[in-house]
C-alpha angles and dihedrals in degrees: 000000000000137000137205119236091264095049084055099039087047086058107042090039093237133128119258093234083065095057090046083057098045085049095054108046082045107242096121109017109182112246096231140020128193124241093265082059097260108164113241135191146201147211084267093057092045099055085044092055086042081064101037088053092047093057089042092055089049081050101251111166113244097249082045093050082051093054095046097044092043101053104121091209093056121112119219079223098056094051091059092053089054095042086051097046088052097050100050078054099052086047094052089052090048087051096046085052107055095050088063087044094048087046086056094054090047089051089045085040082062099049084240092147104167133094122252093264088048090051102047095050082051113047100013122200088350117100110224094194088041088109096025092125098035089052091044089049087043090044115003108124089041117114075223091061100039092042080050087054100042085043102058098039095083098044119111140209086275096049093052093044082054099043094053089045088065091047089052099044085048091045086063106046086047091058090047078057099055097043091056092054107247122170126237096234088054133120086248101047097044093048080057091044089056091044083057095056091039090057092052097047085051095056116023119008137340100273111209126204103253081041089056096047088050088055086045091065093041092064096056096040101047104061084211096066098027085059086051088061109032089057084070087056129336105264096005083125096070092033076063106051087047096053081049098055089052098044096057089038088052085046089058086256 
C-alpha cells in the first residue's frame, strides 16, 4: 500500500512543500516514485514521519531528528520510550504552567491587581482573595457582585491603602461610640450605620436599605465576619446590625 504526497500531507497535517523539503535534505526519502517521478510512500516512511514529527513537536531540531533516526544501534522501540519520558515532562511543565496561569485569572477574577509586594504592604498578613470562590458561589450571578468586580479591578495600591484608611478610621470613631454608650438606636449610631453603607455604595456596589440590613445579619451570624468586627471592639459586630436595623427603618425601609 502507497500514498501520494497529498494523501500523506492531508494525514500528518502538514503542508506538501514540507514533505518536498524533508525529501530533499534526506531526513524522510519516499520509498517509491512512478514512473512520472510522484513521490510514494509507504507504511515505513509513515511511521518514520510519525517520529520525525514527534521530535519536531518536542522541538528537535531537523539534523538532530536525522541523527537520531539514523543511528544504526537504536532501537524503534527506544525511540518511543524517549519520546514518551519527554513528553511527560513536557506535560508536567505545561501543567505547571497553566496553574500559575489559572491562579493569575482568579486573582484577576478578584480585581486583586497588585503585585505580591503590593499585596502584602496592603492588606498584610490578610488574604484579600482567602474567601474569592466562596463570595462568587454566594454571590456570583448578582449586578452587586459583577459591578464589585468591575469596580475593584481598576483600583491601585493607593486606592486600597486609602480605602482601608477610611475602615480603620471608621473603625475608631465607631469604638469612641461605643465607649460613651451610646445606643444603637441612637442618633450617633445610626449617622455611623449610614457612613457604613455609603462607603459601600462608594467603592464596590449601590447598597440598598433592605441589602444592608441583609449584610447586617450576616456580621453577626458568620463568625468570620463577626471576628473581623468585634477586633475593632468586642461586640461591635452586633452594635452594628442593630444600628443598621434603625437606620434603614429611620430611612422607610
Amino acid at each position: 500500500m502507497s500514498y501520494t504526497v497529498g494523501q500523506v500531507a492531508g494525514f500528518a497535517g502538514i503542508t506538501v512543500r514540507t514533505l518536498h523539503h524533508y525529501d530533499e535534505i534526506g531526513l524522510l526519502v519516499p520509498s517509491e516514485r512512478t514512473h512520472a517521478g510522484h513521490r510514494h510512500y509507504g507504511d515505513a516512511d509513515l511511521d518514520r514521519l510519525q517520529q520525525i514529527l514527534f521530535y519536531r513537536e518536542l522541538g528537535f531540531p531537523l539534523d538532530e531528528v536525522a541523527t537520531l533516526l539514523d543511528d544504526p544501534a537504536a532501537d524503534p522501540r527506544e525511540h518511543l520510550r524517549r519520546q514518551h519520558e519527554l513528553l511527560t515532562a513536557r506535560i508536567e511543565k505545561l501543567q505547571k504552567m497553566a496553574a500559575a496561569v489559572e491562579h493569575a485569572m482568579e486573582a484577576r477574577k478578584m480585581g486583586i491587581n497588585l503585585t505580591p509586594e503590593e499585596r502584602f504592604e496592603v492588606f498584610g498578613d490578610k488574604d484579600p482573595e482567602q474567601y474569592a470562590e466562596e463570595a462568587e458561589q454566594r454571590w456570583g450571578n448578582t449586578e452587586a457582585y459583577a459591578e464589585s468586580q468591575r469596580r475593584a479591578a481598576s483600583y491601585t495600591k493607593e486606592d486600597w491603602k486609602r480605602m482601608q484608611a477610611e475602615v480603620a478610621d471608621w473603625g475608631e470613631r465607631y469604638d469612641a461610640l461605643m465607649s460613651a454608650d451610646e445606643p444603637p438606636t441612637g442618633e450617633a449610631a445610626m449617622t455611623m450605620a449610614e457612613e457604613h453603607r455609603q462607603h459601600i455604595c462608594t467603592w464596590f456596589y449601590d447598597c440598598p436599605y433592605e441589602v444592608h440590613q441583609g449584610l447586617g445579619e450576616m456580621y453577626v451570624s458568620d463568625e468570620r465576619f463577626k471576628a473581623f468586627y468585634d477586633s475593632m471592639r468586642p461586640g461591635l459586630a452586633e452594635h452594628l446590625r442593630d444600628a443598621i436595623v434603625a437606620n434603614a427603618a429611620r430611612h422607610g425601609s
